[in-house]
C-alpha positions in Angstrom: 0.0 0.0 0.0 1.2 3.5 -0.9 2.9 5.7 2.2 0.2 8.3 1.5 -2.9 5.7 1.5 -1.2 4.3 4.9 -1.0 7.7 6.2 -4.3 8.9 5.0 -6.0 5.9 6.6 -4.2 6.8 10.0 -5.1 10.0 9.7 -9.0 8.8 9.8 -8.7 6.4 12.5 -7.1 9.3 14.7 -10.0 11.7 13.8 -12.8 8.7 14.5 -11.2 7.9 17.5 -10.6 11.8 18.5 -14.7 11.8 17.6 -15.8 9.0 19.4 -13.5 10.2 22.4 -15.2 13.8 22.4 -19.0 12.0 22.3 -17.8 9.9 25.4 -16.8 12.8 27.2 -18.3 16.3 25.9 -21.9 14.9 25.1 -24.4 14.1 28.1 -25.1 10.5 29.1 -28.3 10.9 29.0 -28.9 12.9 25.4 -31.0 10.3 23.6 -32.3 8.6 26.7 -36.1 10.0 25.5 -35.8 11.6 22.2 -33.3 14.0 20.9 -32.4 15.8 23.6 -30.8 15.3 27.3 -33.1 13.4 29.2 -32.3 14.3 32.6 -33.0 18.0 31.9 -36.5 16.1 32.6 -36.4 15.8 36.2 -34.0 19.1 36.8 -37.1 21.2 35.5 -39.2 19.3 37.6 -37.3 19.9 40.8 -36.7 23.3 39.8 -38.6 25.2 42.4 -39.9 28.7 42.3 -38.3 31.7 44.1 -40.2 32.1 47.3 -39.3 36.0 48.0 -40.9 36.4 51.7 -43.6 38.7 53.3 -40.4 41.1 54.0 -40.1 41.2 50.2 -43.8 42.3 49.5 -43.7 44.9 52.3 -41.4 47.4 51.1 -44.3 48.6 48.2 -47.6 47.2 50.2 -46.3 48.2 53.2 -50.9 48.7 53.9 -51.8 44.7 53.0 -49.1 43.5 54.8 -49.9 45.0 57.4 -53.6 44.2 57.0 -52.5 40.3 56.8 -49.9 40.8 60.0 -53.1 41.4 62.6 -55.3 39.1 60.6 -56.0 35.2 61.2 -54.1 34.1 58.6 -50.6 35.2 60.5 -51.0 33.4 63.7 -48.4 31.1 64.3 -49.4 30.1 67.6 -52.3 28.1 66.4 -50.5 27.2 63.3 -51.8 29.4 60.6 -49.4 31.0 58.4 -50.6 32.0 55.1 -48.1 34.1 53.6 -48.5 36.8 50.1 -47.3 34.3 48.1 -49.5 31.6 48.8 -52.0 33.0 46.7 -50.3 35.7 44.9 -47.8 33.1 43.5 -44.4 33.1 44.0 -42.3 36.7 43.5 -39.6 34.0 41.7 -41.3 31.7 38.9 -41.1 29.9 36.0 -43.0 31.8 32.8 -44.4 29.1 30.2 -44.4 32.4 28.0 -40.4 32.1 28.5 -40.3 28.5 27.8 -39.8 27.7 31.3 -36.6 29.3 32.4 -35.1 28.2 34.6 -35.7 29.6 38.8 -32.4 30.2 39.5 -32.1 32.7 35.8 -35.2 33.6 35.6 -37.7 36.9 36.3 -38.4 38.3 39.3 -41.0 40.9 40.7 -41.6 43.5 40.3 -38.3 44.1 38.1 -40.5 42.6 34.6 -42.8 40.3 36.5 -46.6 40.7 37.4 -47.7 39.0 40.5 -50.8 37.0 39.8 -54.2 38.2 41.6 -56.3 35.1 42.1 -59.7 35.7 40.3 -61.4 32.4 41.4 -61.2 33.3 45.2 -63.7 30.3 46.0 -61.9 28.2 44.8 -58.4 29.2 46.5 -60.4 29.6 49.7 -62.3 25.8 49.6 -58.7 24.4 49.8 -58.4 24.9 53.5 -62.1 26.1 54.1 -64.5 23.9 52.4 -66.3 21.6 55.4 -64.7 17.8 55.1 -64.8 14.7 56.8 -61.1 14.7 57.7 -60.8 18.3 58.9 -59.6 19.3 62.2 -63.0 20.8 64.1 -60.9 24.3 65.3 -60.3 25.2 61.6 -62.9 27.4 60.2 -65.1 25.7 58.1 -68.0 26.0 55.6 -70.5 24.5 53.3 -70.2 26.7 50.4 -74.0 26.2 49.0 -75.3 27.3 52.2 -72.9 29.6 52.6 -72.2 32.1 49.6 -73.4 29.6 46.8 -71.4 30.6 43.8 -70.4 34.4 45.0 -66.9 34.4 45.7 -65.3 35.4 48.4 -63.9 38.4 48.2 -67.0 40.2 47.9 -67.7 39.7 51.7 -64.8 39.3 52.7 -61.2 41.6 53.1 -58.8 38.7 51.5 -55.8 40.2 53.2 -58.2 40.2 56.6 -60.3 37.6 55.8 -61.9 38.0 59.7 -62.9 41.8 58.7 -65.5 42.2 56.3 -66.1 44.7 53.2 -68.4 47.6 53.9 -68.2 46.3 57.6 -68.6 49.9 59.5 -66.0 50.8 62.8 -68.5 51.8 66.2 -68.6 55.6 66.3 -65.8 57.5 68.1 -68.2 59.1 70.2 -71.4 57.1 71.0 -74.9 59.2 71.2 -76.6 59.8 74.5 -80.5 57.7 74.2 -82.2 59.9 76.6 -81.1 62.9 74.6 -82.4 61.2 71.7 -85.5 60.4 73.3 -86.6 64.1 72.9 -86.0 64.1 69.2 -87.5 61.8 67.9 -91.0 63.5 67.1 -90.5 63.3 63.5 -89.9 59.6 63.2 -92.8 57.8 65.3 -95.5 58.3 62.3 -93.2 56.0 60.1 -91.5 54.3 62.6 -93.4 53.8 65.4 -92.9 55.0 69.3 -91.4 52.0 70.9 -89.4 51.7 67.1 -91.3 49.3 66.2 -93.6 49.7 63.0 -96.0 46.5 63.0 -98.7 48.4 60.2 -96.4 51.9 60.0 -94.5 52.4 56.3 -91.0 52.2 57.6 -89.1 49.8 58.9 -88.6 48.9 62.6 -85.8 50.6 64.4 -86.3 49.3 68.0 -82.9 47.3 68.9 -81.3 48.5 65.6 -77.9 48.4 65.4 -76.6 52.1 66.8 -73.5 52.2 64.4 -76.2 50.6 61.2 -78.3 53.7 62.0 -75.5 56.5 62.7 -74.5 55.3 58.7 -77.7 55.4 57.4 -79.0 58.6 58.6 -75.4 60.0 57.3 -76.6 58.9 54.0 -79.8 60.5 53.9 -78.4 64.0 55.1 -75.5 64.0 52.6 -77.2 62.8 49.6 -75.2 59.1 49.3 -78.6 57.3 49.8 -82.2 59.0 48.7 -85.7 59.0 50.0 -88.4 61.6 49.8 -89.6 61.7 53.2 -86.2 60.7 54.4 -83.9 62.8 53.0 -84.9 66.0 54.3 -85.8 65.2 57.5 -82.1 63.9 57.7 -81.1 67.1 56.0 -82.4 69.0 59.1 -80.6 66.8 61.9 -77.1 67.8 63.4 -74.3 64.8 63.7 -75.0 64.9 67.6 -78.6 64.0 66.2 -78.2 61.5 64.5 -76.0 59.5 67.3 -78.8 60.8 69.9 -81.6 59.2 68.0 -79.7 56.1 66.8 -78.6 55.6 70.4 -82.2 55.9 71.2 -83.4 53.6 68.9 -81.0 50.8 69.7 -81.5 50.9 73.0 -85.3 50.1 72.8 -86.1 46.2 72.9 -87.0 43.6 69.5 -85.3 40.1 70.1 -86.8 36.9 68.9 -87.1 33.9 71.3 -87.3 31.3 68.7 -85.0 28.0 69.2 -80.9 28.3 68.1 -81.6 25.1 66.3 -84.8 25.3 64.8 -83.5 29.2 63.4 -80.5 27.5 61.9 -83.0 24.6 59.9 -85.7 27.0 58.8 -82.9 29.5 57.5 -82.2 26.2 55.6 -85.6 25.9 54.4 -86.2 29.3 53.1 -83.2 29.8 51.1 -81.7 32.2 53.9 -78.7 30.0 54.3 -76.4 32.7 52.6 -78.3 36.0 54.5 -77.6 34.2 58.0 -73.9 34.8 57.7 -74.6 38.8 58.2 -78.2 38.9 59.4 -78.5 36.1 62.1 -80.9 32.9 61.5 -83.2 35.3 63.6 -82.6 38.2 62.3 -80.5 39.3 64.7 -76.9 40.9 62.9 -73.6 39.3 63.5 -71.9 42.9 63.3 -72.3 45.8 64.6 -72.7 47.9 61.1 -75.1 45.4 59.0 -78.7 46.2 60.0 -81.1 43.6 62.3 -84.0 42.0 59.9 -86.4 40.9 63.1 -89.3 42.8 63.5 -89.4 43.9 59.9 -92.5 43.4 57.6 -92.4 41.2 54.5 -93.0 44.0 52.5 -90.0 46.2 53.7 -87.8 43.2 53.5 -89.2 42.7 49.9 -89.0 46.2 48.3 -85.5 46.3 49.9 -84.5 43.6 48.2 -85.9 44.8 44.9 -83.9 48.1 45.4 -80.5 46.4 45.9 -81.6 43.9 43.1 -82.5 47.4 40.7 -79.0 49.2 41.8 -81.4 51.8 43.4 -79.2 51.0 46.8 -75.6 50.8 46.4 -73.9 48.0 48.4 -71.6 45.7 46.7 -72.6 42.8 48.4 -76.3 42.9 48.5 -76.5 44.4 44.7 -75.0 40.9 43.9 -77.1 38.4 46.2 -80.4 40.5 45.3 -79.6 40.3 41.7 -79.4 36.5 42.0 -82.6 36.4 43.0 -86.2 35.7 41.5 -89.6 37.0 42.8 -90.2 33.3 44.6 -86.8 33.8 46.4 -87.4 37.2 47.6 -91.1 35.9 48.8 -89.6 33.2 50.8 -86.7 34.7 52.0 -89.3 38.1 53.2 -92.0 35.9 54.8 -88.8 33.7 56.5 -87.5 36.9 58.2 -91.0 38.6 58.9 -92.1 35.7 61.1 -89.8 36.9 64.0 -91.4 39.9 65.4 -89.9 41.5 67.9 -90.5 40.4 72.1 
């Protein structure tokens, strides 16, 4: 064979072998394993976590919800419930399909190019640890969500950085009205309302053991325009703010309970579709807090053209403007008849 064949043949074996050298030791082990490509990139993606930042990372631009969440249930370690921003805002580090999922460790980071995500579907962030089950310790707070918001979600009762405080839920007045003071100023009201506040056959509704801040709110809105009424609106027009607290100190100091049975309130709530208005109102009609209004002792057809107002938008309150919208003329029936049967005692 000719020298220049013999070297020429060398010459490849050297390159293969150079070649087959460099694929041992500059090419992945595992490139091929799946497809064309390095198959334990698989399971480094997957154990790729995302960038948990920390509540001290949020609080340097939302300095007012963190401080919201800090005094709310959700940050109380002591009986072991932590729920931090980025439980349900996502993590401030994370992996953008739009970016082909980069990596963690490379990739964005808010709020440099990356939005936090605002949950839209709050029911169904909130059913994870609220939603009543079998299995679920009795001491956390739970609920069954047809009875009570069917399919509103959450956030339109309640504050989700203080889920414990609710929206449009009023503070007590700074300084509380004196009752027998408003005892003497009440001449204009007992047509409507009746003397004792309570207005069994009068056109308004019953204010006898009405909620003092409720009333103190309401009136407010009458005199400054924010909620209208004919006969209302000017005689609230006329009243000073030392008035107003007088007469709703009066009002709420009178007596209308309803002595029906815990139990049986709770079953016929059930029964009349009121499941979702006991959460604020009280199976009896009685209000859970101090700035949503008392029902018992109202007629059916107060309850019912109040609903029809919220329903129409003629009475702004996010909350009700939703649950009376959701409701037809059989619902409002029920649910008026259900809460004029407990008269006051």
């Amino acid at each position: 064979m000719p020298k220049h064949a013999v070297r020429l043949v060398l010459l490849l074996v050297i390159f293969g072998a150079l070649a087959v050298a460099a694929r041992y030791f500059l090419v992945d082990k595992s490139y091929y394993k799946y497809g064309y490509y390095r198959g334990d990139a698989v399971m480094e993606i997957a154990q790729d976590k995302p960038r948990y930042q920390g509540t001290a990372y949020c609080e340097s631009c939302h300095s007012d919800k963190v401080s919201e969440w800090s005094k709310s249930v959700h940050n109380n370690p002591d009986a072991g419930k932590v729920v931090k921003c980025e439980v349900c805002h996502g993590p401030a580090g994370s992996r953008d399909p739009q970016q082909h999922y980069m990596h963690a460790a490379t990739g964005r980071v808010h709020p440099d190019d990356l939005k936090m995500a605002i949950p839209t579907d709050t029911q169904a962030l909130c059913k994870l640890c609220h939603e009543q089950t079998a299995g679920r310790p009795s001491q956390q707070r739970q609920i069954v969500v047809k009875d009570h918001a069917g399919a509103l979600q959450c956030t339109l009762c309640h504050n989700p950085h203080s889920p414990g405080t609710f929206v449009g839920s009023l503070a007590a007045p700074e300084h509380r009205g004196d009752a027998e003071a408003g005892k003497g100023k009440i001449a204009t009201c007992l047509d409507c309302h009746g003397a004792n506040g309570i207005s069994a056959g009068l056109p308004g509704p019953t204010l006898a053991g009405q909620n003092q801040t409720y009333l103190i709110a309401t009136l407010t809105e009458y005199k400054t325009g924010k909620r209208n009424d004919p006969m209302m609106a000017p005689i609230a027009a006329a009243m000073s703010d030392a008035d107003i607290k007088d007469i709703a100190a009066y009002f709420s100091s009178l007596k209308c309970k309803s002595a029906a049975n815990t139990a049986e309130q709770t079953a016929a709530a059930h029964e009349a579709g009121a499941s979702v208005c006991v959460n604020c109102h009280g199976a009896n009609g009685s209000s859970a807090d101090r700035g949503w209004p008392n029902l018992v002792g109202q007629s059916k057809d107060y309850i019912v053209g109040t609903l029809k107002a919220y329903a129409g938008g003629q009475r702004p309150n996010t909350a009700m403007n939703a649950l009376a919208k959701g409701m037809n003329d059989a619902d409002v029936e029920k649910l008026a008849a259900y809460y004029a049967g407990y008269s006051c005692k």
